[in-house]
Jmol script that loads the backbone (N, CA, C; Angstrom):
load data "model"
ATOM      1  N   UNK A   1     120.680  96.975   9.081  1.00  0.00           N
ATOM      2  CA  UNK A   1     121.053  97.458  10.394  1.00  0.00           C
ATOM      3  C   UNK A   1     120.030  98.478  10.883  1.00  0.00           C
ATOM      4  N   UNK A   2     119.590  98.885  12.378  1.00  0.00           N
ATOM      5  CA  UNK A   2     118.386  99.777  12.763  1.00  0.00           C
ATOM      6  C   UNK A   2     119.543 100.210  13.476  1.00  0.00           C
ATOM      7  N   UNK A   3     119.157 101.132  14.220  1.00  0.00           N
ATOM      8  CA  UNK A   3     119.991 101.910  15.057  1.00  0.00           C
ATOM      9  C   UNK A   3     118.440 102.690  15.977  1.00  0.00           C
ATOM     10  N   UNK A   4     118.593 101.911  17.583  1.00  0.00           N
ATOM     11  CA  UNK A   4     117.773 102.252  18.007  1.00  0.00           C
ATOM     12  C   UNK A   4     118.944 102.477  19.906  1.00  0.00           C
ATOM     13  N   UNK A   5     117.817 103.634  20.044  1.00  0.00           N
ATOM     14  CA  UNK A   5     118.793 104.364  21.478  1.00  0.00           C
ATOM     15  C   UNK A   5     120.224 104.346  21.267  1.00  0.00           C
ATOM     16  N   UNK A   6     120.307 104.979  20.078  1.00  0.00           N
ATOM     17  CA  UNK A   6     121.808 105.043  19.825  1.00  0.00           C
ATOM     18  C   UNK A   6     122.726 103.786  19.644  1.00  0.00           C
ATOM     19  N   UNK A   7     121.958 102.749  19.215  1.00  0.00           N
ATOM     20  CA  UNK A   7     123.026 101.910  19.443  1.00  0.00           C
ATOM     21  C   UNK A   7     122.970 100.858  17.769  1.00  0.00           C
ATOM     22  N   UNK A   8     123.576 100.698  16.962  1.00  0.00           N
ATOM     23  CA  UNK A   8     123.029  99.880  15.893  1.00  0.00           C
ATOM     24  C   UNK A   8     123.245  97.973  15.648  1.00  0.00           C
ATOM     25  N   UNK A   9     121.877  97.261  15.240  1.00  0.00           N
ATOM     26  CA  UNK A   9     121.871  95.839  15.457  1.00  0.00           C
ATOM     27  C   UNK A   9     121.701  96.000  14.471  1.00  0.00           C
ATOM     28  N   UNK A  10     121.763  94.153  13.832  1.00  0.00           N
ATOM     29  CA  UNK A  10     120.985  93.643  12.805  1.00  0.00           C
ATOM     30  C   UNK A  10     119.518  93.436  13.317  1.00  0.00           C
ATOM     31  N   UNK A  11     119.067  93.355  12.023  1.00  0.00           N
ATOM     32  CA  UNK A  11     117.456  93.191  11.792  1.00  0.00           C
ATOM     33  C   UNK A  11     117.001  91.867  12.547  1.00  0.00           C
ATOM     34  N   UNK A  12     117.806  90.904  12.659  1.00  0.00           N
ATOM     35  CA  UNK A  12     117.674  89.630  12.879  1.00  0.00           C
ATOM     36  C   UNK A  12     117.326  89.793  14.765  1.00  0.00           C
ATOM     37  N   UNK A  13     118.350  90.526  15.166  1.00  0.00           N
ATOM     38  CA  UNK A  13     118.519  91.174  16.479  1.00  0.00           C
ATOM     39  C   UNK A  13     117.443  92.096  16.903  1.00  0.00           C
ATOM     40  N   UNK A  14     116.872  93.135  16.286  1.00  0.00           N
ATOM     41  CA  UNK A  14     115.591  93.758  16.564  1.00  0.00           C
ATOM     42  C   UNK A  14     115.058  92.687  17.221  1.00  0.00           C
ATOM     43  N   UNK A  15     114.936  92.049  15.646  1.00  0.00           N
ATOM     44  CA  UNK A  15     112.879  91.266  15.947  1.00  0.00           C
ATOM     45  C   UNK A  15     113.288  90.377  17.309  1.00  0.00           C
ATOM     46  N   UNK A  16     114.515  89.985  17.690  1.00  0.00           N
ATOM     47  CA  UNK A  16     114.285  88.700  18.996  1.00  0.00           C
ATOM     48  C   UNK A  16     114.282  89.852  19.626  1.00  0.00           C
ATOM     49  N   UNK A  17     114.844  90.900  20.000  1.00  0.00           N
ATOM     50  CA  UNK A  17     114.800  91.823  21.103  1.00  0.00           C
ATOM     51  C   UNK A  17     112.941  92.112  21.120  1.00  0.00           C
ATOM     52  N   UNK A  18     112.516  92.422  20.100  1.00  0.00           N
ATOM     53  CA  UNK A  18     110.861  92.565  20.155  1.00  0.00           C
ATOM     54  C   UNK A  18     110.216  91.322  20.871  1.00  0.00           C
ATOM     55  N   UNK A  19     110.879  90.387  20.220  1.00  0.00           N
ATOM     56  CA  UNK A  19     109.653  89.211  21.097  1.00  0.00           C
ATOM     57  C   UNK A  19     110.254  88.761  22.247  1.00  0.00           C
ATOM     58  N   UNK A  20     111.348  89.129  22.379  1.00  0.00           N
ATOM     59  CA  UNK A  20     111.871  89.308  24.160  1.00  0.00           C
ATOM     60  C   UNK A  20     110.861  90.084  24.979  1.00  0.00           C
ATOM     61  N   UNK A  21     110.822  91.234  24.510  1.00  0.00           N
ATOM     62  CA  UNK A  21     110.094  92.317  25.261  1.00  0.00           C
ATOM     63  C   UNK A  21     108.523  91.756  25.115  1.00  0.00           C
ATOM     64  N   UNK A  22     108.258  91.087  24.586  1.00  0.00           N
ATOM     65  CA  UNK A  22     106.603  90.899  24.595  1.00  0.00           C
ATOM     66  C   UNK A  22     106.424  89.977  25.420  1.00  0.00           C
ATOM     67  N   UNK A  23     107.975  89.096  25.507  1.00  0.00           N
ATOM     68  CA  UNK A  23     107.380  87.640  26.540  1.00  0.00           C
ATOM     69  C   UNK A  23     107.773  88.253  28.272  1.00  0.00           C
ATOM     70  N   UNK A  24     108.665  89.268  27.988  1.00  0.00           N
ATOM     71  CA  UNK A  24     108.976  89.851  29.309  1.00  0.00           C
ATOM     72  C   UNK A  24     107.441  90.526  29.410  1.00  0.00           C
ATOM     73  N   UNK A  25     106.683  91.494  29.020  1.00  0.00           N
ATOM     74  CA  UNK A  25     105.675  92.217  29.729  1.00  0.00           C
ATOM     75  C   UNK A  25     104.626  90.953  29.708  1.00  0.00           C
ATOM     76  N   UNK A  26     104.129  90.205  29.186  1.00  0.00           N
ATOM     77  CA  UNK A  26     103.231  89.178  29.699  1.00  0.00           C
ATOM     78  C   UNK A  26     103.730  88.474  30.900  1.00  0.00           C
ATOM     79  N   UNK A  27     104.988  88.599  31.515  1.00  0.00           N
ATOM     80  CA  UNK A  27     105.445  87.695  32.788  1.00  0.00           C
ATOM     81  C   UNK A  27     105.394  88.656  33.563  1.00  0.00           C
ATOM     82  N   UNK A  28     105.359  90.314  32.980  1.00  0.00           N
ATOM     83  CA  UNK A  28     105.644  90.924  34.106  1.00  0.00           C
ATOM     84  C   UNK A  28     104.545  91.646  35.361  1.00  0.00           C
ATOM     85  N   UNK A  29     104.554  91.966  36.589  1.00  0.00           N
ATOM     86  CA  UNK A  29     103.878  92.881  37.227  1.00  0.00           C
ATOM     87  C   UNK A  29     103.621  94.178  36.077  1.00  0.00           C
ATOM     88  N   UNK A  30     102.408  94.950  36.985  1.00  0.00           N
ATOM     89  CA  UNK A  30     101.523  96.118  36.128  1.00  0.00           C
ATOM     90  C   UNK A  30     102.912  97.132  36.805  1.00  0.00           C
ATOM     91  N   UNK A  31     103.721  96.685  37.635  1.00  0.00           N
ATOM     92  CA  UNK A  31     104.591  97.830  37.697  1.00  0.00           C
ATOM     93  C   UNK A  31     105.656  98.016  36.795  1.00  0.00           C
ATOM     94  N   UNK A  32     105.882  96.798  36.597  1.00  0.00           N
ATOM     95  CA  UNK A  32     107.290  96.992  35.588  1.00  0.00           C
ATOM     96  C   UNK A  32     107.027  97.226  34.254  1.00  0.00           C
ATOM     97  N   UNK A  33     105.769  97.508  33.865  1.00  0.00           N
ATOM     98  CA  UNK A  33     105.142  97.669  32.443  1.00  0.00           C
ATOM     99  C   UNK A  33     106.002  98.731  31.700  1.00  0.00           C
ATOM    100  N   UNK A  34     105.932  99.878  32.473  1.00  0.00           N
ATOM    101  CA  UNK A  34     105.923 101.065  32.150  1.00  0.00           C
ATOM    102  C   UNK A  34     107.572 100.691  30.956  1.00  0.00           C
ATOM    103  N   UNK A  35     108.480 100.675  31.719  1.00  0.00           N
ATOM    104  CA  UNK A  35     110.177 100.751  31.017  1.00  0.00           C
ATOM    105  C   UNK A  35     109.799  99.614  29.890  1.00  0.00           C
ATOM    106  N   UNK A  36     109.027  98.033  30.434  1.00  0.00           N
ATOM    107  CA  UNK A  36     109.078  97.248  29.364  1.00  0.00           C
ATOM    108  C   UNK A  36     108.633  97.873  28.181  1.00  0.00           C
ATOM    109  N   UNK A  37     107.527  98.162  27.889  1.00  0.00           N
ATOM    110  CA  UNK A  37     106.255  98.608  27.052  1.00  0.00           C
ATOM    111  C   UNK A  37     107.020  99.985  26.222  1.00  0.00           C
ATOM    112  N   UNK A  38     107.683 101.004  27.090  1.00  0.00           N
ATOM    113  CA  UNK A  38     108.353 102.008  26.282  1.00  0.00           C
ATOM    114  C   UNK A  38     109.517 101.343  25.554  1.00  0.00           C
ATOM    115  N   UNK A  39     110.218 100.305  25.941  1.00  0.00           N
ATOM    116  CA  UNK A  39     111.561  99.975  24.954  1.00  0.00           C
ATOM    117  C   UNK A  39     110.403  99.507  23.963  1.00  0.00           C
ATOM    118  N   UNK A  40     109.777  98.985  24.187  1.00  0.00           N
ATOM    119  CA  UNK A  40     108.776  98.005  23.031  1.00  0.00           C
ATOM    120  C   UNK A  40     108.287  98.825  21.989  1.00  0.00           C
ATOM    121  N   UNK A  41     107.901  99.886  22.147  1.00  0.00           N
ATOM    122  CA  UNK A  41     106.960 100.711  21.728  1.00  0.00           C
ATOM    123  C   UNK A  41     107.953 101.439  20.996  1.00  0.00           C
ATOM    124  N   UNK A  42     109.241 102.191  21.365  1.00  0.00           N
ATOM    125  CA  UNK A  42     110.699 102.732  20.691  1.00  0.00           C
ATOM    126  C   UNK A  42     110.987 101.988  19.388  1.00  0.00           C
ATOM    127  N   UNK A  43     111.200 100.414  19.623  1.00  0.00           N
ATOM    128  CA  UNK A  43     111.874  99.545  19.119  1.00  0.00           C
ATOM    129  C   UNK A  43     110.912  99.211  17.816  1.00  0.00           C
ATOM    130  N   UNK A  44     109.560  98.909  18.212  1.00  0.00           N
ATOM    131  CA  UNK A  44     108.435  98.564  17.111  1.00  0.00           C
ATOM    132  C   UNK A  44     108.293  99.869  16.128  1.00  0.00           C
ATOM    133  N   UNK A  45     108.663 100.971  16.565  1.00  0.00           N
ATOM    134  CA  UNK A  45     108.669 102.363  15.900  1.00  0.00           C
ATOM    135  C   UNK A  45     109.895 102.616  15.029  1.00  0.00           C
ATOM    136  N   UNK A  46     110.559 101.942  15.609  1.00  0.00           N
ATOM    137  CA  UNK A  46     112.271 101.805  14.353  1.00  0.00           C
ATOM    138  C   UNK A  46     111.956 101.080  13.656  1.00  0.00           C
ATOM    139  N   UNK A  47     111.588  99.596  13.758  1.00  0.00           N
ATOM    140  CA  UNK A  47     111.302  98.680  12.667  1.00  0.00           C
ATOM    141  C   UNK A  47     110.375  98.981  11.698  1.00  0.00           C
ATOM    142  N   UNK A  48     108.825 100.090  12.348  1.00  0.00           N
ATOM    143  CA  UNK A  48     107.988 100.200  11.301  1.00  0.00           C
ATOM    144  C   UNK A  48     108.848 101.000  10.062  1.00  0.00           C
ATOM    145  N   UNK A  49     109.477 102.121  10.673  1.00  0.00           N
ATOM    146  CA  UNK A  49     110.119 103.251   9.831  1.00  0.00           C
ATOM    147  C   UNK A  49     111.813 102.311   9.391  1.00  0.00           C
ATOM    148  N   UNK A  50     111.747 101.710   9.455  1.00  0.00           N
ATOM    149  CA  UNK A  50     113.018 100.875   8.587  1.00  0.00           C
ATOM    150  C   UNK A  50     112.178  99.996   6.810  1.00  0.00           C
ATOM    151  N   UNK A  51     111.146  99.524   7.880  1.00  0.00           N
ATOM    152  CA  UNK A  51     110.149  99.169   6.814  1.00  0.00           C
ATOM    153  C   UNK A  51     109.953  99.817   5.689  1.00  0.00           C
ATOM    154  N   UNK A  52     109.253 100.830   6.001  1.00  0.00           N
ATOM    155  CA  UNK A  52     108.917 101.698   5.075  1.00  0.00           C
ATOM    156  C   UNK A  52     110.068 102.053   4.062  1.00  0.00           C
ATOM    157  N   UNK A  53     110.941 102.664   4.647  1.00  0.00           N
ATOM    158  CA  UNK A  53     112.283 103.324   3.947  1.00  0.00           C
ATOM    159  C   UNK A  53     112.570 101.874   3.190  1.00  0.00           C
ATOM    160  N   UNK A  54     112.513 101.016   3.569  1.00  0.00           N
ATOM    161  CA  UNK A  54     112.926  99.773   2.086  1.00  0.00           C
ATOM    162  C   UNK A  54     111.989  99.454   1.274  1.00  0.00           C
ATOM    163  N   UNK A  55     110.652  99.524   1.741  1.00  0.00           N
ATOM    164  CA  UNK A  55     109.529  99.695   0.643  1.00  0.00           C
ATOM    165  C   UNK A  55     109.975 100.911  -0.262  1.00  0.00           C
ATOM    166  N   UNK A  56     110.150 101.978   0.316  1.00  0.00           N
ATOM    167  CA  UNK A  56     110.229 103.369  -0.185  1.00  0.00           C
ATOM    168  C   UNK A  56     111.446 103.051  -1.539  1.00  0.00           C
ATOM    169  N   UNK A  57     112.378 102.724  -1.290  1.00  0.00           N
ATOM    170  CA  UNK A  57     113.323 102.226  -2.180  1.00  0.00           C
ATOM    171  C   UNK A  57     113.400 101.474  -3.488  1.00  0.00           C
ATOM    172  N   UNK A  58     112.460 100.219  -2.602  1.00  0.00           N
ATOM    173  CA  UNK A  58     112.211  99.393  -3.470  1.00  0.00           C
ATOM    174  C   UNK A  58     111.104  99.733  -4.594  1.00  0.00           C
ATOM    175  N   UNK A  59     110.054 100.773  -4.233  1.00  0.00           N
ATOM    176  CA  UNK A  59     109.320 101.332  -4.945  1.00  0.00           C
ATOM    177  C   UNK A  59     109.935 102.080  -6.192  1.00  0.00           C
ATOM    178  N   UNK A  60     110.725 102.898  -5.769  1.00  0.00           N
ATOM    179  CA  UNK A  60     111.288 103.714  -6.466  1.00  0.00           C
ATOM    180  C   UNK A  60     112.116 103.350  -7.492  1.00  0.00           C
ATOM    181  N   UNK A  61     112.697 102.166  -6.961  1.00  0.00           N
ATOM    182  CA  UNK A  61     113.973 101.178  -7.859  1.00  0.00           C
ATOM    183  C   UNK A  61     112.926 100.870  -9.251  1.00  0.00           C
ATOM    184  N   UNK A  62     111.601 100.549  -8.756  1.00  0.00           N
ATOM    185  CA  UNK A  62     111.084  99.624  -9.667  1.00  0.00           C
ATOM    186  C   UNK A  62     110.295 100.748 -10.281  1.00  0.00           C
ATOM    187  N   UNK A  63     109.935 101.967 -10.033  1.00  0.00           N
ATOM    188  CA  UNK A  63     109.849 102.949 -11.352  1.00  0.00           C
ATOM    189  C   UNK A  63     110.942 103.382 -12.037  1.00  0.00           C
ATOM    190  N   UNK A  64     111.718 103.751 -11.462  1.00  0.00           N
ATOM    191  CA  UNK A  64     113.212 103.751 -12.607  1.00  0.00           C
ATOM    192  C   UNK A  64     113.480 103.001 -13.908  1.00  0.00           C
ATOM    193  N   UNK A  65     113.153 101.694 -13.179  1.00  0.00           N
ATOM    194  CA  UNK A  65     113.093 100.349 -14.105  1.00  0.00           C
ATOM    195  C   UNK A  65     112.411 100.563 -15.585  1.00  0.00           C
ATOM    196  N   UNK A  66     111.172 101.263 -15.112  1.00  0.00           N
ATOM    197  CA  UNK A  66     109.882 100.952 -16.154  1.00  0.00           C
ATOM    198  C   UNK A  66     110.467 102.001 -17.581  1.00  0.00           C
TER     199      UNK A  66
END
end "model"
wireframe off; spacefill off
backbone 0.3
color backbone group
């Protein structure tokens, strides 16, 4: 689960919301960039840092292990 602008999805849900937003700013005017490009930019910034934190985990799981 991410929890982005307060609100929490599945992971599955991010990533189409991401490639929503990428096929919306390639259709869109240079005006409407601005709101597209910031949800985009929010959203790609939760997923990197969700990333990590399960690498981070999974790292850790697997020194415990050793």
């Amino acid at each position: 689960m991410f929890s982005a602008v307060g609100v929490e999805f599945p992971t599955e849900d991010l990533e189409g919301r991401i490639r929503e937003l990428c096929a919306m700013a390639v259709a869109a005017r240079e005006s409407e960039w601005v709101p597209i490009l910031s949800e985009l930019r929010s959203l790609i910034h939760n997923h990197v840092t969700h990333v990590r934190e399960q690498a981070a985990v999974a790292l850790v799981g697997r020194n415990d292990a050793a």
